[in-house]
C-alpha positions, 0 to 999 in steps of 0.5 A: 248879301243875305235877304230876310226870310219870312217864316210862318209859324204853325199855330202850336209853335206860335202858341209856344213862343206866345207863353214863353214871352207871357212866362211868370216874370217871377221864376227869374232871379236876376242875374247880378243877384244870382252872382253876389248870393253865390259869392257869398255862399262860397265865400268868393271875393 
């Protein structure tokens, strides 16, 4: 049985994952939309 593990992040590696959890929502298209734009482009049914 594995038993969870307690990590402790130095301070630059929590100042990491603290801006990719606060990144710019807007840079990121959703997924769904990616895929019918490139059906579209391609002309994909």
């Amino acid at each position: 049985m594995l038993t969870p593990k307690n990590h402790t992040l130095t301070k630059e590696q929590q100042e990491i994952l603290d801006n990719q959890i606060d990144s710019d929502k807007s840079a990121y298209i959703k997924a769904e939309k990616l895929y019918s734009d490139l059906k579209k482009k391609y002309k994909l049914k």
